[in-house]
KOLRO-154852 format. One record per residue: residue number from 1; residue in one letter; chain; x, y, z of N, C-alpha, C, O in turn. Coordinates in Angstrom, 2 decimals, always signed. Layout:
BEGIN
<k NUM r a c A n_east X n_north Y n_up Z ca_east X ca_north Y ca_up Z c_east X c_north Y c_up Z o_east X o_north Y o_up Z>
...
***
This chain:
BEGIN
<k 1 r x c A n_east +13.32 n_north -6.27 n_up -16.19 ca_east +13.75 ca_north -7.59 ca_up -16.56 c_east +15.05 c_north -7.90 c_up -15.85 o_east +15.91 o_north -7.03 o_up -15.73>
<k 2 r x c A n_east +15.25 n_north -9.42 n_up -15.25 ca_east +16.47 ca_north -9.87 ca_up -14.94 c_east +16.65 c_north -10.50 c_up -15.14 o_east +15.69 o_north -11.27 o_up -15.11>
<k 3 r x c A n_east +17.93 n_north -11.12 n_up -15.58 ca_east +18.51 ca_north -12.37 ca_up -16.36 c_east +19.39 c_north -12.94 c_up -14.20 o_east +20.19 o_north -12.37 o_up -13.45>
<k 4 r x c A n_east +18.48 n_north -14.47 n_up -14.09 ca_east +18.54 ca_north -14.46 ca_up -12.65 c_east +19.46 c_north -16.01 c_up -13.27 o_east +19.13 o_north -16.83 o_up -14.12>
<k 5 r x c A n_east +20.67 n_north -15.90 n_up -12.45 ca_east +21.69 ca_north -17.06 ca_up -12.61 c_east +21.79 c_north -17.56 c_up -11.53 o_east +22.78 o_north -17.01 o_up -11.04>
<k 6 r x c A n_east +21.38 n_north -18.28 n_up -10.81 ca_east +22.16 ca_north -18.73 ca_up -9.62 c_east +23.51 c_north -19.45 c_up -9.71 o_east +23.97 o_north -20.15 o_up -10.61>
<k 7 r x c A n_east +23.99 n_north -19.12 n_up -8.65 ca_east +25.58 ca_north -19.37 ca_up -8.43 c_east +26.18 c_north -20.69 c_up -8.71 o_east +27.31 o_north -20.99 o_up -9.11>
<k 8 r x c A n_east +24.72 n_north -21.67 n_up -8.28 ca_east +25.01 ca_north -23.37 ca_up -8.44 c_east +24.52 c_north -23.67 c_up -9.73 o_east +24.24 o_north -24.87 o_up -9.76>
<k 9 r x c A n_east +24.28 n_north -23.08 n_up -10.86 ca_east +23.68 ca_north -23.53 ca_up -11.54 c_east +24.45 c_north -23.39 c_up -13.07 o_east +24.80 o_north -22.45 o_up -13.78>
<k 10 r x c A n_east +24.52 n_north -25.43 n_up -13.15 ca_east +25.25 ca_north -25.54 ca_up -14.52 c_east +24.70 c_north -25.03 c_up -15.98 o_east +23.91 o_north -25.69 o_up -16.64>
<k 11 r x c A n_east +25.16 n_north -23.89 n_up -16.34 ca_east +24.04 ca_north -23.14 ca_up -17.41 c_east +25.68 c_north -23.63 c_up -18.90 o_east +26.87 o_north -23.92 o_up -18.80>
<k 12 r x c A n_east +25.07 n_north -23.52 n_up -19.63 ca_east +25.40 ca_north -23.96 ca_up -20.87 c_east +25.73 c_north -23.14 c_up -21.98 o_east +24.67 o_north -22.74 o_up -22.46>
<k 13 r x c A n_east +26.98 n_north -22.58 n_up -22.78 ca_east +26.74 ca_north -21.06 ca_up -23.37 c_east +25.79 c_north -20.93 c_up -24.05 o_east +25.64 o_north -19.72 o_up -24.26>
<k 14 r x c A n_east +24.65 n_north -21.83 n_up -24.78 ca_east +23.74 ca_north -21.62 ca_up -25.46 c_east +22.36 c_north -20.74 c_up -24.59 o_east +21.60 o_north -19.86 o_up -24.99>
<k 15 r x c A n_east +22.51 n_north -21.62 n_up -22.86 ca_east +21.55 ca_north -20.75 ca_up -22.38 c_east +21.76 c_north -19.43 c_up -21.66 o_east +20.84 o_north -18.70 o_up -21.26>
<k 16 r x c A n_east +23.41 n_north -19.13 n_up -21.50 ca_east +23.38 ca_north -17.91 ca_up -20.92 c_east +23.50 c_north -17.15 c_up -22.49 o_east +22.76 o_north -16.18 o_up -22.36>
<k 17 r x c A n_east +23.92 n_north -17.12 n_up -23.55 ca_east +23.44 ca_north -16.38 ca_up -24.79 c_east +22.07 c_north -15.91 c_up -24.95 o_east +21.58 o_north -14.78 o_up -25.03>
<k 18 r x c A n_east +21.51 n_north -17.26 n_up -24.99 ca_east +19.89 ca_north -16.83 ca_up -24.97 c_east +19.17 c_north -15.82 c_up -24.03 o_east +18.13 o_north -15.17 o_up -24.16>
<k 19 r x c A n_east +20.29 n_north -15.92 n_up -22.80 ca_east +19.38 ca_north -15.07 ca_up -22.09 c_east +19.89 c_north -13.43 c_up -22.19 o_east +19.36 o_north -12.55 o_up -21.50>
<k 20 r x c A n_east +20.87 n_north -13.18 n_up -23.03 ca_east +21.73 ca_north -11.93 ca_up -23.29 c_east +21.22 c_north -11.69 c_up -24.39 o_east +21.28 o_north -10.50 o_up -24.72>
<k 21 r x c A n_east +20.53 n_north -12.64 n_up -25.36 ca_east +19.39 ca_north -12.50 ca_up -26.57 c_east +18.25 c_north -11.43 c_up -25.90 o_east +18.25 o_north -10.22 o_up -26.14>
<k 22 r x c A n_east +17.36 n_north -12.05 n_up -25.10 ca_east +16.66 ca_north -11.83 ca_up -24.47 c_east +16.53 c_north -10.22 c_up -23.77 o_east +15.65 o_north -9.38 o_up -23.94>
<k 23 r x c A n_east +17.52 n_north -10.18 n_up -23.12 ca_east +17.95 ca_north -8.56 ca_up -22.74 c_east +18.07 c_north -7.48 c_up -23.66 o_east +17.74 o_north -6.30 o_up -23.50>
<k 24 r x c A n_east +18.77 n_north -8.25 n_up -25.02 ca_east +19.00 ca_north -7.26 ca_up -26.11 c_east +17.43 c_north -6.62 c_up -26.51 o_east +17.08 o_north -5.44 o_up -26.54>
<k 25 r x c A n_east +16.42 n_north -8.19 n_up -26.88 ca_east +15.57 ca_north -7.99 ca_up -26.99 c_east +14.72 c_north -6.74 c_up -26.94 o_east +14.12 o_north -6.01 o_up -27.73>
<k 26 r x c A n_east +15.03 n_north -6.87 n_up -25.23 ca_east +14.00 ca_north -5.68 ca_up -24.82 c_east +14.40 c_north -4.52 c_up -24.90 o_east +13.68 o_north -3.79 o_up -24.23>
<k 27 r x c A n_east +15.57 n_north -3.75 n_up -25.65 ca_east +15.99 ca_north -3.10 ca_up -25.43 c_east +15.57 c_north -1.80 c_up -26.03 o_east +16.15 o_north -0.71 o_up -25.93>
<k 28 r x c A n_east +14.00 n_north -2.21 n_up -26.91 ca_east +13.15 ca_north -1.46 ca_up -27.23 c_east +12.85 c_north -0.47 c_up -25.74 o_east +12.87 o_north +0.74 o_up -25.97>
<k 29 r x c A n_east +12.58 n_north -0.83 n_up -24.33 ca_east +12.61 ca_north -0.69 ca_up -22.99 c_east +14.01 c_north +0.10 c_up -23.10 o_east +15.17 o_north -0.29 o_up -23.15>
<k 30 r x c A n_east +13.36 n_north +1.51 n_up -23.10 ca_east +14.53 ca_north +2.65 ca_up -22.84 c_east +15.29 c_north +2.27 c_up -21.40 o_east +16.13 o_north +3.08 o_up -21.04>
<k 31 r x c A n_east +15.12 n_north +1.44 n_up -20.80 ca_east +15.60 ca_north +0.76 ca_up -19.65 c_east +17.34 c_north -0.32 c_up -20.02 o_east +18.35 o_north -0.69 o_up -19.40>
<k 32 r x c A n_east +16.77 n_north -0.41 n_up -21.32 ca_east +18.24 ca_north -1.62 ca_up -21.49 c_east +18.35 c_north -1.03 c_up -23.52 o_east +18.39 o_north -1.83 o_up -24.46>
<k 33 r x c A n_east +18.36 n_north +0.54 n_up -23.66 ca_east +18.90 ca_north +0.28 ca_up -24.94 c_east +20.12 c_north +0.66 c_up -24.86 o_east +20.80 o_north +0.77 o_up -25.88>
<k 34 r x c A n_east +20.58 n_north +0.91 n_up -23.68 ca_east +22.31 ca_north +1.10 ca_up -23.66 c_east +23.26 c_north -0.01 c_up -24.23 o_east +24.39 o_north +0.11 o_up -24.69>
<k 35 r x c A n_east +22.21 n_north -1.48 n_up -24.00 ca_east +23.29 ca_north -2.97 ca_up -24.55 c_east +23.56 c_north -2.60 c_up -25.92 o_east +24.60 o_north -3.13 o_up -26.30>
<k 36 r x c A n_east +23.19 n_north -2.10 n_up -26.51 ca_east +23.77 ca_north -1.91 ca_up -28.02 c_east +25.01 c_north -1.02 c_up -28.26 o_east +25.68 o_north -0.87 o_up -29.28>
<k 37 r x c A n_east +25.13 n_north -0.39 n_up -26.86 ca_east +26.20 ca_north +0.61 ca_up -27.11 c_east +27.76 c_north -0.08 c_up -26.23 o_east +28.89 o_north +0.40 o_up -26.18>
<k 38 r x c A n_east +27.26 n_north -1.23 n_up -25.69 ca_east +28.76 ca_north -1.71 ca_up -24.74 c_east +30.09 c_north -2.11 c_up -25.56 o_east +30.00 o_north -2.41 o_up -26.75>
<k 39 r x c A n_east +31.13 n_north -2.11 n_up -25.00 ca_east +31.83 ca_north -2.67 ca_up -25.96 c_east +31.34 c_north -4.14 c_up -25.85 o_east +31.65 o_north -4.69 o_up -26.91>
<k 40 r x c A n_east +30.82 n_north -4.85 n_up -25.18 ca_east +30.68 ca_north -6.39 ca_up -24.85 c_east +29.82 c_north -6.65 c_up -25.89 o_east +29.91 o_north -7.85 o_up -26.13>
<k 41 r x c A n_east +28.77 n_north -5.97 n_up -26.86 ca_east +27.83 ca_north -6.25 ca_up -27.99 c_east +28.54 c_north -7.12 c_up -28.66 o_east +29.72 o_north -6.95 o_up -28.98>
<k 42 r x c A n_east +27.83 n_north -8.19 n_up -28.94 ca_east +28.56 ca_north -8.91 ca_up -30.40 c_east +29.52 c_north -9.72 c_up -29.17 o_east +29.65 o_north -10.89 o_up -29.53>
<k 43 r x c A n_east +30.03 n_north -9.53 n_up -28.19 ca_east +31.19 ca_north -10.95 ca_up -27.73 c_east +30.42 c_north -11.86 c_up -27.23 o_east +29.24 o_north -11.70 o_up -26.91>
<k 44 r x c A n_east +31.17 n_north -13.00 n_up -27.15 ca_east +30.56 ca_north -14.44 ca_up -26.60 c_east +30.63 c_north -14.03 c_up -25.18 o_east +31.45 o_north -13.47 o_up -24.45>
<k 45 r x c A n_east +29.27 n_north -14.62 n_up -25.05 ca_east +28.98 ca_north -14.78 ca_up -23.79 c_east +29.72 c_north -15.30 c_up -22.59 o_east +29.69 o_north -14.91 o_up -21.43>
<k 46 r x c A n_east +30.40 n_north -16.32 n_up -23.16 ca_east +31.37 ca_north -17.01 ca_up -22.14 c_east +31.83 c_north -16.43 c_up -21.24 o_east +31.86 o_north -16.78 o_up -20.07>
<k 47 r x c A n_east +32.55 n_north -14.69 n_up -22.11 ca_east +33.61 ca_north -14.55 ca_up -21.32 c_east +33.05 c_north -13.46 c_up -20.14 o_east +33.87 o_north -12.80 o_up -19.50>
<k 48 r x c A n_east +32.01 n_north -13.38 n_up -19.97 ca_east +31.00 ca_north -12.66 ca_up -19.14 c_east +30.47 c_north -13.24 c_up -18.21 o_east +30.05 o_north -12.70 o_up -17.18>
<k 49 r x c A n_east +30.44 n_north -14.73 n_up -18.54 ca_east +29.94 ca_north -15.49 ca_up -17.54 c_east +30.55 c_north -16.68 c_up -17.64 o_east +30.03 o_north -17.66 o_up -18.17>
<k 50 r x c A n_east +32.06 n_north -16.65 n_up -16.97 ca_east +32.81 ca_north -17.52 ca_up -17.21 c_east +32.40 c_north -19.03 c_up -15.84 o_east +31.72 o_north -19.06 o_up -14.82>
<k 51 r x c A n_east +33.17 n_north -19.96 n_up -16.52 ca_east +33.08 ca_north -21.19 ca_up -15.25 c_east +33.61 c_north -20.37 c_up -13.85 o_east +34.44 o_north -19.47 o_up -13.66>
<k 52 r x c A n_east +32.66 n_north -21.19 n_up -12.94 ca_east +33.64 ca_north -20.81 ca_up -11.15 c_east +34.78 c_north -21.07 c_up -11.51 o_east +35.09 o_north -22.09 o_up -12.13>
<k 53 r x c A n_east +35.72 n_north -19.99 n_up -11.11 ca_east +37.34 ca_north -20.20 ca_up -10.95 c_east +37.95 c_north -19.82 c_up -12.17 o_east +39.18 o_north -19.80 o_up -12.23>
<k 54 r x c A n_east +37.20 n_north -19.51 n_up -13.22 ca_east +38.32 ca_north -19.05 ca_up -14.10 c_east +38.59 c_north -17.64 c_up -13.84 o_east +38.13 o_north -17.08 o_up -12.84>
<k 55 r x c A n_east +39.43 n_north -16.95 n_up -14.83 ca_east +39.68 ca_north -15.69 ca_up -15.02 c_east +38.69 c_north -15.08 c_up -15.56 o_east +38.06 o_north -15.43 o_up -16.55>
<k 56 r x c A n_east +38.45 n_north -13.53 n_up -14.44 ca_east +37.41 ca_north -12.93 ca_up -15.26 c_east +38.11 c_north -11.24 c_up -15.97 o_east +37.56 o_north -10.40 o_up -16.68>
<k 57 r x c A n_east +39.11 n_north -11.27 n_up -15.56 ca_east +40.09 ca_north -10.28 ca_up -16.48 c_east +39.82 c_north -9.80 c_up -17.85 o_east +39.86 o_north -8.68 o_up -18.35>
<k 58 r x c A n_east +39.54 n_north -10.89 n_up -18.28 ca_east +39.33 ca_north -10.57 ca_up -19.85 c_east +37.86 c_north -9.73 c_up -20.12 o_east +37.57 o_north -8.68 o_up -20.69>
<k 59 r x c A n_east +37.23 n_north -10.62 n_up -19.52 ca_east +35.77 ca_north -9.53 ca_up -19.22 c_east +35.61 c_north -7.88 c_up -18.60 o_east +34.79 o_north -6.99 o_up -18.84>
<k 60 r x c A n_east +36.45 n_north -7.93 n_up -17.98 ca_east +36.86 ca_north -6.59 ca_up -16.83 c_east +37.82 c_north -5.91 c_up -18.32 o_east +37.16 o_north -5.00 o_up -18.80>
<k 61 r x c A n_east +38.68 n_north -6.06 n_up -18.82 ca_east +39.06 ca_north -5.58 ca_up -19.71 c_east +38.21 c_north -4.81 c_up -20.73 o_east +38.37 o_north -3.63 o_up -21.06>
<k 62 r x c A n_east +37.43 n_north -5.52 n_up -21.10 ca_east +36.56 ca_north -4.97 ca_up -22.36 c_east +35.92 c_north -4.30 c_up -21.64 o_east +35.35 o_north -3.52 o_up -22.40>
<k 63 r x c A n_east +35.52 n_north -4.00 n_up -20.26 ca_east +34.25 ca_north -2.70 ca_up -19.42 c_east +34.98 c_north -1.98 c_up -19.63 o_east +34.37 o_north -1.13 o_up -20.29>
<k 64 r x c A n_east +36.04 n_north -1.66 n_up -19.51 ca_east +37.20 ca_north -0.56 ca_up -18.82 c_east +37.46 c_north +0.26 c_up -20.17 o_east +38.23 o_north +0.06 o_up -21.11>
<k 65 r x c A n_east +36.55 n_north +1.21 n_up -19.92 ca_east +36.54 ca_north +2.57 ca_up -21.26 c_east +35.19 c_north +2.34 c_up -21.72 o_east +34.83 o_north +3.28 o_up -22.44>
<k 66 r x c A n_east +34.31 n_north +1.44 n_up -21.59 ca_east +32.91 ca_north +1.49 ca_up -22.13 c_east +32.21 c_north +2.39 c_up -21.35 o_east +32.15 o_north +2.58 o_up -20.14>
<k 67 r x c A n_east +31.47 n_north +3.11 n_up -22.72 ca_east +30.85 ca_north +4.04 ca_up -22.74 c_east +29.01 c_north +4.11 c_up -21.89 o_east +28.23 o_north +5.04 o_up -21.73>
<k 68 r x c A n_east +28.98 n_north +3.22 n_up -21.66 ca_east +28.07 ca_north +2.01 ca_up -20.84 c_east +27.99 c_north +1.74 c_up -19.76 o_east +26.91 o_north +1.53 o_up -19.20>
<k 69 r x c A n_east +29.00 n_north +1.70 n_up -19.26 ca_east +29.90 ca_north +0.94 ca_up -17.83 c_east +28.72 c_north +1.09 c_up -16.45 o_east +28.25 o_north +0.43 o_up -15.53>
<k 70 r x c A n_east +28.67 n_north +2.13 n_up -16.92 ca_east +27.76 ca_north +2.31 ca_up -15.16 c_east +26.15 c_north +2.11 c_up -15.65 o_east +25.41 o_north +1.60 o_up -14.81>
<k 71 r x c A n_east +25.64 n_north +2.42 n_up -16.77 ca_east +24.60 ca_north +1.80 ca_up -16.53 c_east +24.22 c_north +0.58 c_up -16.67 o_east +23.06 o_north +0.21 o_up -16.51>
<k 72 r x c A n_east +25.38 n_north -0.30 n_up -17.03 ca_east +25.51 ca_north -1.71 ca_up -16.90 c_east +25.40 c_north -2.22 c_up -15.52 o_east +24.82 o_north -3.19 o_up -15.03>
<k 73 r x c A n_east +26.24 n_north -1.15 n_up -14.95 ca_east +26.53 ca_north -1.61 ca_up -13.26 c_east +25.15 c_north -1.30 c_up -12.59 o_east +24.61 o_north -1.83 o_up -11.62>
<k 74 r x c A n_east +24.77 n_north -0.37 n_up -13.34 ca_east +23.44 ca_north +0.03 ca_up -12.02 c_east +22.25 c_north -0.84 c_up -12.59 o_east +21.16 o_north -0.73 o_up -12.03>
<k 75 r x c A n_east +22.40 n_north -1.76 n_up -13.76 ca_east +21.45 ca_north -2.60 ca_up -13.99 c_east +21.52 c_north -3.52 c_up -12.76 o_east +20.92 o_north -3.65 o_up -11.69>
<k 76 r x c A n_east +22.59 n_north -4.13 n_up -13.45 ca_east +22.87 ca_north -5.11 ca_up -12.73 c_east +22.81 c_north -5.03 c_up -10.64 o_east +22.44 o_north -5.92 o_up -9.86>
<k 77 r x c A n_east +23.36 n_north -3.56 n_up -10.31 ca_east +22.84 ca_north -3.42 ca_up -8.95 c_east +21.29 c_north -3.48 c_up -8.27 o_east +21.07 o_north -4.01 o_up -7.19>
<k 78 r x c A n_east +20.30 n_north -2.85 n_up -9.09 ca_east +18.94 ca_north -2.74 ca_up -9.24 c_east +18.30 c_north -3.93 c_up -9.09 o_east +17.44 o_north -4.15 o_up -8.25>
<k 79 r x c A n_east +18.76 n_north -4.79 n_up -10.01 ca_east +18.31 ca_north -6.25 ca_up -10.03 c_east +19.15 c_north -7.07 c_up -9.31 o_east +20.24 o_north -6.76 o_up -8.83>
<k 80 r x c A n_east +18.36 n_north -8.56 n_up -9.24 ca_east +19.47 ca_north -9.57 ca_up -8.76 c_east +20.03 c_north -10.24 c_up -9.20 o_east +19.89 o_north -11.45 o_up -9.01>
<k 81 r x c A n_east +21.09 n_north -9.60 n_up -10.14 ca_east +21.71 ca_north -10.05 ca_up -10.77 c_east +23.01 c_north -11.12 c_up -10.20 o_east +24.04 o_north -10.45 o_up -10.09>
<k 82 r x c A n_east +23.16 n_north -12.08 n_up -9.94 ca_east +23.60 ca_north -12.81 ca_up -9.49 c_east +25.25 c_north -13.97 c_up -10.04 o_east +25.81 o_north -14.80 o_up -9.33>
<k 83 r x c A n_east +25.56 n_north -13.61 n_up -11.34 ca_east +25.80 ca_north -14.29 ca_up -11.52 c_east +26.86 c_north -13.65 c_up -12.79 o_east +26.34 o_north -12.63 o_up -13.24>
<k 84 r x c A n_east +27.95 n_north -13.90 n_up -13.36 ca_east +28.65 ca_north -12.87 ca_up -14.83 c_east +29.22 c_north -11.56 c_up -14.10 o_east +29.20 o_north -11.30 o_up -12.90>
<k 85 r x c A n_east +29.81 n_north -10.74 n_up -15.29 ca_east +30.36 ca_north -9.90 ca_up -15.17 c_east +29.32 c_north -8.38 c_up -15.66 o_east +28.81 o_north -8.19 o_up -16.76>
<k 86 r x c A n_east +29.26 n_north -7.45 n_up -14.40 ca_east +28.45 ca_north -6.38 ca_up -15.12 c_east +28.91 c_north -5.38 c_up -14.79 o_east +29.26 o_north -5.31 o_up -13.61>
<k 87 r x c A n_east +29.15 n_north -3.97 n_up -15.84 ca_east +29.95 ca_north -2.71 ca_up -15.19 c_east +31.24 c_north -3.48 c_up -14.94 o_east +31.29 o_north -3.30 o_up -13.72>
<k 88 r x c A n_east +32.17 n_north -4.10 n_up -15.18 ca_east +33.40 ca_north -4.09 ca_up -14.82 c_east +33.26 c_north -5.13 c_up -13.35 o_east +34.24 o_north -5.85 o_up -13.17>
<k 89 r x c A n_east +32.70 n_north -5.18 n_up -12.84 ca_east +32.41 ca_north -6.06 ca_up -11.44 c_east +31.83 c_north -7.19 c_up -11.36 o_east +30.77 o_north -7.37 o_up -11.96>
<k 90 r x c A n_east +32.51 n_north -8.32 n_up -10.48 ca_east +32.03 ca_north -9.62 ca_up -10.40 c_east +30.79 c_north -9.65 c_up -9.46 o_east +30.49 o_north -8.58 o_up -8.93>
<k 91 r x c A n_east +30.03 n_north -10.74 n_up -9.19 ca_east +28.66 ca_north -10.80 ca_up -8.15 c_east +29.88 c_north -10.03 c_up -6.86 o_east +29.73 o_north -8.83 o_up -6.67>
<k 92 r x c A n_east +30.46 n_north -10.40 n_up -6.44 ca_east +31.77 ca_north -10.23 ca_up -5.12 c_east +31.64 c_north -9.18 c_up -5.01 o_east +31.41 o_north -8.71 o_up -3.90>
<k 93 r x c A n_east +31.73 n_north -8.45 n_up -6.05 ca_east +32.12 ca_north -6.85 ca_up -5.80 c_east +31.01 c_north -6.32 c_up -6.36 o_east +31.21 o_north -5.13 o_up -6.58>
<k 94 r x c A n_east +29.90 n_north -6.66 n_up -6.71 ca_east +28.91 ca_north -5.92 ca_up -6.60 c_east +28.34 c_north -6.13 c_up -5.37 o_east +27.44 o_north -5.29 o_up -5.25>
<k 95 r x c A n_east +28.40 n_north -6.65 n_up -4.63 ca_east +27.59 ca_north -7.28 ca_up -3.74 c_east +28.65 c_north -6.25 c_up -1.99 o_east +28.24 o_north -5.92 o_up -0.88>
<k 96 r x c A n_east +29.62 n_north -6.17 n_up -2.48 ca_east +30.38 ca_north -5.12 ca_up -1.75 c_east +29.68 c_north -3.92 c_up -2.13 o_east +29.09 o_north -3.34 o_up -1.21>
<k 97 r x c A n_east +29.61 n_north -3.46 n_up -3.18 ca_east +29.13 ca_north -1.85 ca_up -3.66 c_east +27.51 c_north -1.58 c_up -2.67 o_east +27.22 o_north -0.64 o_up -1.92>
<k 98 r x c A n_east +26.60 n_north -2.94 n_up -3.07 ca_east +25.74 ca_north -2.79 ca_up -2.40 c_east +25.56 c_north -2.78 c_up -1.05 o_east +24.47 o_north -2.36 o_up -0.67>
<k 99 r x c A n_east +26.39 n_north -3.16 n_up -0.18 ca_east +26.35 ca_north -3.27 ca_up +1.00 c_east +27.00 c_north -2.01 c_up +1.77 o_east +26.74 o_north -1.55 o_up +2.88>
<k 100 r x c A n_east +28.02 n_north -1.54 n_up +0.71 ca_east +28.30 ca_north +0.35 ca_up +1.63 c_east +27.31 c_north +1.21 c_up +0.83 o_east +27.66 o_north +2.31 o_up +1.27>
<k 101 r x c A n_east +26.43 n_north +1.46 n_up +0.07 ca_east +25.56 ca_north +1.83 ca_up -0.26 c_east +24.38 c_north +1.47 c_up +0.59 o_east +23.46 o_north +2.28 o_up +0.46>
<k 102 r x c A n_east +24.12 n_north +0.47 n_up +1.44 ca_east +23.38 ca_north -0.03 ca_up +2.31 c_east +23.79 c_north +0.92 c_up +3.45 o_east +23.03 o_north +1.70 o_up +4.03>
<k 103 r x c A n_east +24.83 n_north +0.78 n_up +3.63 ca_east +25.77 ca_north +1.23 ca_up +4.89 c_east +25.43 c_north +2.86 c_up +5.15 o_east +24.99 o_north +3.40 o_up +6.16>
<k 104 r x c A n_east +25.81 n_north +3.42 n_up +3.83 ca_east +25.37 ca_north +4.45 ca_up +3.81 c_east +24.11 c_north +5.15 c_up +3.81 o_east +24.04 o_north +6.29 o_up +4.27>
<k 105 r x c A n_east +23.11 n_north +4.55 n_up +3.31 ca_east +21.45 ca_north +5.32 ca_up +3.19 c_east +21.20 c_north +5.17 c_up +4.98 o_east +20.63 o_north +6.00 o_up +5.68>
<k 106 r x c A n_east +21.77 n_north +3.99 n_up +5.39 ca_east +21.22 ca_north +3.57 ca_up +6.89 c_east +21.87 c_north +5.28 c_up +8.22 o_east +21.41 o_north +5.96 o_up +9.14>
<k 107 r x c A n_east +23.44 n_north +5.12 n_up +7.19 ca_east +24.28 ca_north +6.63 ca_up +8.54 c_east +23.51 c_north +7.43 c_up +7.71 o_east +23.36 o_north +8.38 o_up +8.48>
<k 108 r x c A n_east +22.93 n_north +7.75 n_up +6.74 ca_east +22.34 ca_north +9.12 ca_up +6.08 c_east +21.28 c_north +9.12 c_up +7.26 o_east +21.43 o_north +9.92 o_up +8.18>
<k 109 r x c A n_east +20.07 n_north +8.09 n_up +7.24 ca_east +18.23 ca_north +8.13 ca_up +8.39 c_east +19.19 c_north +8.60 c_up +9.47 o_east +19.22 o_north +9.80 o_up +9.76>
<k 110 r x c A n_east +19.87 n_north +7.86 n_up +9.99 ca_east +20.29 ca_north +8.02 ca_up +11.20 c_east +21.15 c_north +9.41 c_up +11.06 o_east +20.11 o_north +10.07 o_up +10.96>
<k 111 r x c A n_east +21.67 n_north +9.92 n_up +11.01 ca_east +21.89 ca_north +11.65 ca_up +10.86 c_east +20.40 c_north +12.34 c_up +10.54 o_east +19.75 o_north +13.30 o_up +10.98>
<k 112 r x c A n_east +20.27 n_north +11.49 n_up +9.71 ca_east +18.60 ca_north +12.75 ca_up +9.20 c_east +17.90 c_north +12.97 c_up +10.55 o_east +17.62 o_north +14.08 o_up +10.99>
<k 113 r x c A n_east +17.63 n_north +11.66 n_up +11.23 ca_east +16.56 ca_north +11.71 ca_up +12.65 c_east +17.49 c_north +12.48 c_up +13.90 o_east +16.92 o_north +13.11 o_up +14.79>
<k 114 r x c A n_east +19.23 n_north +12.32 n_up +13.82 ca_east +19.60 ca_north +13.04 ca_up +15.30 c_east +19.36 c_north +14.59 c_up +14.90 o_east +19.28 o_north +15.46 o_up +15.77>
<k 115 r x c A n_east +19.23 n_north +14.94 n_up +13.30 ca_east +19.94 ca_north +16.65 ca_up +13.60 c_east +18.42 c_north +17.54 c_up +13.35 o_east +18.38 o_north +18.72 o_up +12.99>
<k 116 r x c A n_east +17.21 n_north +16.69 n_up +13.63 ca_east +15.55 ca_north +17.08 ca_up +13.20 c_east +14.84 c_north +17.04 c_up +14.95 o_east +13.75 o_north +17.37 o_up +15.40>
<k 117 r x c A n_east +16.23 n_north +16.40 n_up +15.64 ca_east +15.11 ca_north +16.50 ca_up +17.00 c_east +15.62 c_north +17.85 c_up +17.68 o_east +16.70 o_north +18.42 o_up +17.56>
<k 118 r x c A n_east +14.62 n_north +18.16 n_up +18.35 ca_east +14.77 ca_north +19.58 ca_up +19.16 c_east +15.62 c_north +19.42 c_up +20.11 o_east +15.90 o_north +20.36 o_up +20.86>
***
């Protein structure tokens, strides 16, 4: 499951709640029963998926010591998650993580194929 936000898109706290409803939901899906354990359970949504340009500090605050943190982040990396705060990281900096993680699987083939030829 992905909760898919695009960047342009005026969402409303009722519908980004609903869609953090939704996630909880499934959390029967040993895939997402970690949401019950974040510190973010129970906060308004807002501050997770704040307006362009505000502060997302306050959100980054409450990751920082959750017991959660990374499999929040590796949800959110897995999917295209696009949009809020996940693991402590904005789309910006997830979108950095993924790209030296890109960086890297690519110098891993490329070492794998120079040190396999005769």
């Amino acid at each position: 499951m992905s909760i898919l936000m695009p960047t342009n898109a005026e969402l409303t706290p009722d519908e980004v709640t609903q869609a953090l409803h939704q996630l909880q939901e499934d959390s029967h899906n040993p895939e997402y029963a970690w949401t019950y354990q974040g510190n973010c359970y129970g906060a308004g949504s807002n501050l997770f998926f704040p307006e362009r340009g505000a502060s997302t500090k306050e959100a980054k605050a409450v990751c920082q010591g959750c017991v959660v943190r990374e499999e929040c982040l590796e949800t959110a990396l897995s999917h295209p998650e696009h949009w809020g705060i996940w693991g402590g990281l904005s789309e910006r900096q997830r979108l950095r993580v993924r790209r030296r993680r890109a960086q890297a699987r690519a110098a891993s083939k490329s070492t794998a194929v120079t040190t396999s030829r005769p």
